[in-house]
PDB file with SEQRES, HELIX, SHEET and CRYST1 records, atoms N, CA, C and O in Angstrom:
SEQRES   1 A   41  UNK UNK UNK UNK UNK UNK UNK UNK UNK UNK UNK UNK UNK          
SEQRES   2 A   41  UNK UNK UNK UNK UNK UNK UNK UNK UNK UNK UNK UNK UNK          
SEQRES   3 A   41  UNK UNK UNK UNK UNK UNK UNK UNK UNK UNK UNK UNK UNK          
SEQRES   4 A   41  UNK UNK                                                      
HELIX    1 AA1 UNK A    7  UNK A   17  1                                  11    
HELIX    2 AA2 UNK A   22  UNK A   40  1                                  19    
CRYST1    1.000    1.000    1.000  90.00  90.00  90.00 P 1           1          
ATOM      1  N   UNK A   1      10.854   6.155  -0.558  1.00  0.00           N  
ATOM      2  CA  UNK A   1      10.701   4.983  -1.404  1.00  0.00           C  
ATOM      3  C   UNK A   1      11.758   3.926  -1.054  1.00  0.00           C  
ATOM      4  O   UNK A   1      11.868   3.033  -1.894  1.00  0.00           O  
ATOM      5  N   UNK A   2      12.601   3.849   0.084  1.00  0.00           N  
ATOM      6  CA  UNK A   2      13.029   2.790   0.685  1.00  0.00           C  
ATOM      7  C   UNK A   2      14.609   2.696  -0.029  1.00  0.00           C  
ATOM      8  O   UNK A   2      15.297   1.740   0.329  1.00  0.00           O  
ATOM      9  N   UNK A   3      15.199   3.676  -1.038  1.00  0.00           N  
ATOM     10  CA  UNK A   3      16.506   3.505  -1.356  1.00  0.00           C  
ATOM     11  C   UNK A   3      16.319   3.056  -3.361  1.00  0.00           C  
ATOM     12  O   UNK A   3      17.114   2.930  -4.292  1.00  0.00           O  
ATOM     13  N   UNK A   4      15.014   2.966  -3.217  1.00  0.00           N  
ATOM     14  CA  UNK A   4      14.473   2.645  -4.941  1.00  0.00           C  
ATOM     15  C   UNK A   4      14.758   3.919  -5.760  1.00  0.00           C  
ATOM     16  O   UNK A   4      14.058   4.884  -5.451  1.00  0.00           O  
ATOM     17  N   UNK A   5      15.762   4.123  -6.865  1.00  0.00           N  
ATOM     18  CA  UNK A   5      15.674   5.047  -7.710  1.00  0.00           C  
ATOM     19  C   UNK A   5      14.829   5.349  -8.978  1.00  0.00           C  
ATOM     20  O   UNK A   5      14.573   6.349  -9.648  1.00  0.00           O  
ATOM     21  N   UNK A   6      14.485   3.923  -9.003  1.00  0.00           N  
ATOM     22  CA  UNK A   6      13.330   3.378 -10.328  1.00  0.00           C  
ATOM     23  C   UNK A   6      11.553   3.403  -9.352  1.00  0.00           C  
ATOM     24  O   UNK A   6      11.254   2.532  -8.535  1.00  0.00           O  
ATOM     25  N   UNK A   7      11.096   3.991  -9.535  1.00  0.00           N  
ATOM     26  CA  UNK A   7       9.293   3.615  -9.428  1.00  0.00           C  
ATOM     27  C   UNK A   7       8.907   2.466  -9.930  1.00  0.00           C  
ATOM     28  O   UNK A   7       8.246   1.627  -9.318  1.00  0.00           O  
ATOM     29  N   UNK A   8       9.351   2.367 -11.204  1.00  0.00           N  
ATOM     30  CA  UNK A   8       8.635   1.195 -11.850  1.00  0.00           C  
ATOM     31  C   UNK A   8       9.350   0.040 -11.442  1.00  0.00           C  
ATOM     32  O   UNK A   8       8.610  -0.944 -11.429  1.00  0.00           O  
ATOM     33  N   UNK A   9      11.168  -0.336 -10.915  1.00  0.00           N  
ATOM     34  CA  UNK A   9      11.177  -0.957 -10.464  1.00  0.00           C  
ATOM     35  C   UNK A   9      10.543  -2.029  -8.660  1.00  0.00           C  
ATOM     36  O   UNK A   9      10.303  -3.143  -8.194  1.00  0.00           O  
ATOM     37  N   UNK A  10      10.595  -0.462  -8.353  1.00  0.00           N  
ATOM     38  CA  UNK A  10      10.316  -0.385  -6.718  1.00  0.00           C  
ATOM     39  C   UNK A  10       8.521  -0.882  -6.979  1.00  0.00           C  
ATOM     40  O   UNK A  10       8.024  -1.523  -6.053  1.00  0.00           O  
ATOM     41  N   UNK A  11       7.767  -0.626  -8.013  1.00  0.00           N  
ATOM     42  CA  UNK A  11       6.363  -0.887  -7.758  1.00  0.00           C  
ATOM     43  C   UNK A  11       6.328  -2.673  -7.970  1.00  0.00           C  
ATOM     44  O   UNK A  11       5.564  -3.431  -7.371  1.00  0.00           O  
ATOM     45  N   UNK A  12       7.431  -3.091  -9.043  1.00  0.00           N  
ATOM     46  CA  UNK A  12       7.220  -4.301  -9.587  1.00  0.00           C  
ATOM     47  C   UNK A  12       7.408  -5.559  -8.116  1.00  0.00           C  
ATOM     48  O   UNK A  12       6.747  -6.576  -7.905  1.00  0.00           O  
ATOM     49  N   UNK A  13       8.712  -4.888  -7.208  1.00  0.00           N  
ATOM     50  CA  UNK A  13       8.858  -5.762  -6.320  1.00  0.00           C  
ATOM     51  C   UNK A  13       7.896  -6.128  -5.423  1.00  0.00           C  
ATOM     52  O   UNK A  13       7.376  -7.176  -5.043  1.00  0.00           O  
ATOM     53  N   UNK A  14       7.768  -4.394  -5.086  1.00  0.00           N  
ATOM     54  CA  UNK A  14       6.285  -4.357  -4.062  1.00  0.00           C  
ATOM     55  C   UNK A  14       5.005  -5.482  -4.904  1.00  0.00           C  
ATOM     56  O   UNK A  14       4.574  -6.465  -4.301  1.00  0.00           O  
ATOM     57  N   UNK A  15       4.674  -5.236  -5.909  1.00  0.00           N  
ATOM     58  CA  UNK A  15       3.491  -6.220  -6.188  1.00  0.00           C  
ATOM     59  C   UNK A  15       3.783  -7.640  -6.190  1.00  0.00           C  
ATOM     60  O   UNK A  15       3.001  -8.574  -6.369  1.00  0.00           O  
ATOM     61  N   UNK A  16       5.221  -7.662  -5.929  1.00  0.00           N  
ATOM     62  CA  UNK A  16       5.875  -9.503  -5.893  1.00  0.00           C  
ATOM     63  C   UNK A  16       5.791  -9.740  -4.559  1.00  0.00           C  
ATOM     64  O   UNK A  16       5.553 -10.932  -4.364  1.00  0.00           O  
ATOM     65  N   UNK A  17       5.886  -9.099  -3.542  1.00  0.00           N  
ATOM     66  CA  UNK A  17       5.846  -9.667  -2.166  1.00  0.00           C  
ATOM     67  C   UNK A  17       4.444  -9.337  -1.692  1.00  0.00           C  
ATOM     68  O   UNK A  17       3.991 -10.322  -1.109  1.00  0.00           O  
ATOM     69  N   UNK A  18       3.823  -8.610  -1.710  1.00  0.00           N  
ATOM     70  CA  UNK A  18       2.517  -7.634  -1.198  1.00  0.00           C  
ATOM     71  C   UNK A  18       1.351  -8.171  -2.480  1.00  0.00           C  
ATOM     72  O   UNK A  18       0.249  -7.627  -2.414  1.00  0.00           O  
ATOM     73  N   UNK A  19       1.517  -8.982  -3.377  1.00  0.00           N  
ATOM     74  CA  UNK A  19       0.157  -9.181  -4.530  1.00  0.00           C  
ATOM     75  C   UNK A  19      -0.953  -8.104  -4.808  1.00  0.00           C  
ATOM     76  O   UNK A  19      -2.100  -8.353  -5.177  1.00  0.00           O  
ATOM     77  N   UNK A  20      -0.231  -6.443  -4.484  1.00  0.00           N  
ATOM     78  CA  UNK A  20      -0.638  -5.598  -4.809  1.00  0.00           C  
ATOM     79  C   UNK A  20       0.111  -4.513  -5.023  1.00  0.00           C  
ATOM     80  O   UNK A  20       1.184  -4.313  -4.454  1.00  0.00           O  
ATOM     81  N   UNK A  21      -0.565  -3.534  -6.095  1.00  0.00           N  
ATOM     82  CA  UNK A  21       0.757  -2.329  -6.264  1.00  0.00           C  
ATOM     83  C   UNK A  21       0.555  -1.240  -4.789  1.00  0.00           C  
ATOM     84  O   UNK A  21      -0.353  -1.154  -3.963  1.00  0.00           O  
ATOM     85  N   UNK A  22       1.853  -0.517  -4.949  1.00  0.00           N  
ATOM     86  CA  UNK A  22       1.836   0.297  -3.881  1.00  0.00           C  
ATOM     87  C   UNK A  22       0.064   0.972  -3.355  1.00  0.00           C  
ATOM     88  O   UNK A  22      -0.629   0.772  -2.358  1.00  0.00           O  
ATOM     89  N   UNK A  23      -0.125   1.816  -4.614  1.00  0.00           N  
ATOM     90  CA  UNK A  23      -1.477   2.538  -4.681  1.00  0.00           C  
ATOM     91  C   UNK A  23      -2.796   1.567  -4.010  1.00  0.00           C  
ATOM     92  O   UNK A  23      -3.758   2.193  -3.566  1.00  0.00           O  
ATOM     93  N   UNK A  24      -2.809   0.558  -3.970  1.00  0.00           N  
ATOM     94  CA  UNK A  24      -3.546  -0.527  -3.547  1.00  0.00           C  
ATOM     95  C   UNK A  24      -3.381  -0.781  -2.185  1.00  0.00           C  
ATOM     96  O   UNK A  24      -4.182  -0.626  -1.263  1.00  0.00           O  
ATOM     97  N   UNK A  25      -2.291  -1.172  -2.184  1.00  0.00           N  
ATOM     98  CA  UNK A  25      -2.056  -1.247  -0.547  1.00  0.00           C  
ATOM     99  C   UNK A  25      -2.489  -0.167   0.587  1.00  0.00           C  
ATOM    100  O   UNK A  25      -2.858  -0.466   1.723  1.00  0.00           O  
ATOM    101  N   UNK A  26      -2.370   1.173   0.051  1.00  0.00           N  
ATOM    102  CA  UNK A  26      -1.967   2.462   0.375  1.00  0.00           C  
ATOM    103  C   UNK A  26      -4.046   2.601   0.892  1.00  0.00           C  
ATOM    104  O   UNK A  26      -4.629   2.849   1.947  1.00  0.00           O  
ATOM    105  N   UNK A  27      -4.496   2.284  -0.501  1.00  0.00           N  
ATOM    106  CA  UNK A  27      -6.368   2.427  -0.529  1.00  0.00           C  
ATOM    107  C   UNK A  27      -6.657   1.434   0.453  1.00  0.00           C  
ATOM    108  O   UNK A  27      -7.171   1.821   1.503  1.00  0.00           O  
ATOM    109  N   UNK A  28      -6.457   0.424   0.320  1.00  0.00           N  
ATOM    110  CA  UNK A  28      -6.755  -0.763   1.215  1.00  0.00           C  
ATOM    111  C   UNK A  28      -6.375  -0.305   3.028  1.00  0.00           C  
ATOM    112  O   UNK A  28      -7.024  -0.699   3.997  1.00  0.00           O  
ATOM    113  N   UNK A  29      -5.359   0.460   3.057  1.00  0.00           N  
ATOM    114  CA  UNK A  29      -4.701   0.214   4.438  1.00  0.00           C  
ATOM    115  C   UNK A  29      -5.874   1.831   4.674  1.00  0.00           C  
ATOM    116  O   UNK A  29      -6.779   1.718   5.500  1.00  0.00           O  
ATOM    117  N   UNK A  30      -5.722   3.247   3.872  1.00  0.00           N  
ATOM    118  CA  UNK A  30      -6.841   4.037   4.460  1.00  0.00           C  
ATOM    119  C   UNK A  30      -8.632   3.491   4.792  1.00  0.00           C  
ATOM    120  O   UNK A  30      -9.116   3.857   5.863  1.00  0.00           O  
ATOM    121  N   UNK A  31      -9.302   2.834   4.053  1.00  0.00           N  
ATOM    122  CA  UNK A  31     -10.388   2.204   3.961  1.00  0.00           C  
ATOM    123  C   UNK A  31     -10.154   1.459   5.369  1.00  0.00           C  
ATOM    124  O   UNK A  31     -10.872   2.054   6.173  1.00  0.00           O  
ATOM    125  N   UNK A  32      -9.457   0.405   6.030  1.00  0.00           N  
ATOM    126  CA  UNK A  32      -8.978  -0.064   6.893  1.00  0.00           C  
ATOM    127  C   UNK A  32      -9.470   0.710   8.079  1.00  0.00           C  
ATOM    128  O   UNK A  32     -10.417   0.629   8.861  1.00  0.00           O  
ATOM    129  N   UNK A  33      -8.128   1.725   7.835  1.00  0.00           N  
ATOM    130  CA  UNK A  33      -8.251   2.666   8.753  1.00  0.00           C  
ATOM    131  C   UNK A  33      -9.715   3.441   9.408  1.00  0.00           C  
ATOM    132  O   UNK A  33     -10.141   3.458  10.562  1.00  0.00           O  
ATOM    133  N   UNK A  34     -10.218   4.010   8.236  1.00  0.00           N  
ATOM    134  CA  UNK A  34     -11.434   4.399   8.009  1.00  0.00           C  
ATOM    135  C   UNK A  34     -12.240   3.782   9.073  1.00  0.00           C  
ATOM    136  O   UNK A  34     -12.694   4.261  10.112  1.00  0.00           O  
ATOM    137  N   UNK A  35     -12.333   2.189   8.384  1.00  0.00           N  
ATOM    138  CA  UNK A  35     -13.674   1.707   8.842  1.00  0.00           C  
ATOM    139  C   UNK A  35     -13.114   1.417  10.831  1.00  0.00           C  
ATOM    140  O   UNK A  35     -13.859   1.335  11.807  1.00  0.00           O  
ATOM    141  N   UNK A  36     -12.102   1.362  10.795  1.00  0.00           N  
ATOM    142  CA  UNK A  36     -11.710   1.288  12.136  1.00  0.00           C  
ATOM    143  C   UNK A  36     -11.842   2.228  13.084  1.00  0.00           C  
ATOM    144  O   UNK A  36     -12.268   1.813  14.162  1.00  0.00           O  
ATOM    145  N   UNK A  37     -11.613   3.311  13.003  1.00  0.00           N  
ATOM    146  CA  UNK A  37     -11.963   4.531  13.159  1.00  0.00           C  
ATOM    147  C   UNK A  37     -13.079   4.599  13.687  1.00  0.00           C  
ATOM    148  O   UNK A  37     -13.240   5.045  14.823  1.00  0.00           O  
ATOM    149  N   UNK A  38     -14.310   4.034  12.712  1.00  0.00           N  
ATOM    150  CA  UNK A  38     -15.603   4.136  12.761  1.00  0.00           C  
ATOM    151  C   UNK A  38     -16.331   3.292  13.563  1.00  0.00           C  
ATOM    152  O   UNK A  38     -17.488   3.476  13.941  1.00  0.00           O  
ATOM    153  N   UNK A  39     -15.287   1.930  13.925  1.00  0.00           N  
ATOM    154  CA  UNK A  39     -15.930   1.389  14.373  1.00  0.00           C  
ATOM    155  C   UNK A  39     -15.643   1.534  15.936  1.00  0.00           C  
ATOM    156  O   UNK A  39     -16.463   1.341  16.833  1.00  0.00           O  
ATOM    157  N   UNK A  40     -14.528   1.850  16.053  1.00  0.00           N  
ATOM    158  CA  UNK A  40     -13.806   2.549  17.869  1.00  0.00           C  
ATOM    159  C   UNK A  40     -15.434   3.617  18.149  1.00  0.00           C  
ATOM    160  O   UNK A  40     -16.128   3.430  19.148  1.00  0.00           O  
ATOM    161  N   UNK A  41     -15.776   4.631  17.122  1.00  0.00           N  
ATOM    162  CA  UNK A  41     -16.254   5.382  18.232  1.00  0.00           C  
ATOM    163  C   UNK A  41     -17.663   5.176  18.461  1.00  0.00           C  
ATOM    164  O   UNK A  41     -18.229   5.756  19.388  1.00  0.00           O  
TER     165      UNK A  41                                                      
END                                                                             
């Protein structure tokens, strides 16, 4: 978690720079992946 002892702080920043919470980013970047994946083979 990058040196964050708080979650709830560490999630608040992340959604201030990134306009999404961690969990979001995290779905967004596998789905990503996913469809990339899918589309290589």
């Amino acid at each position: 978690m990058l040196g964050y002892t708080d979650t709830t702080y560490f999630t608040q920043v992340f959604k201030k720079h990134c306009y999404m919470t961690p969990q979001e980013y995290k779905k967004a970047e596998c789905e990503n992946y996913e469809f990339t994946e899918f589309k290589i083979k």
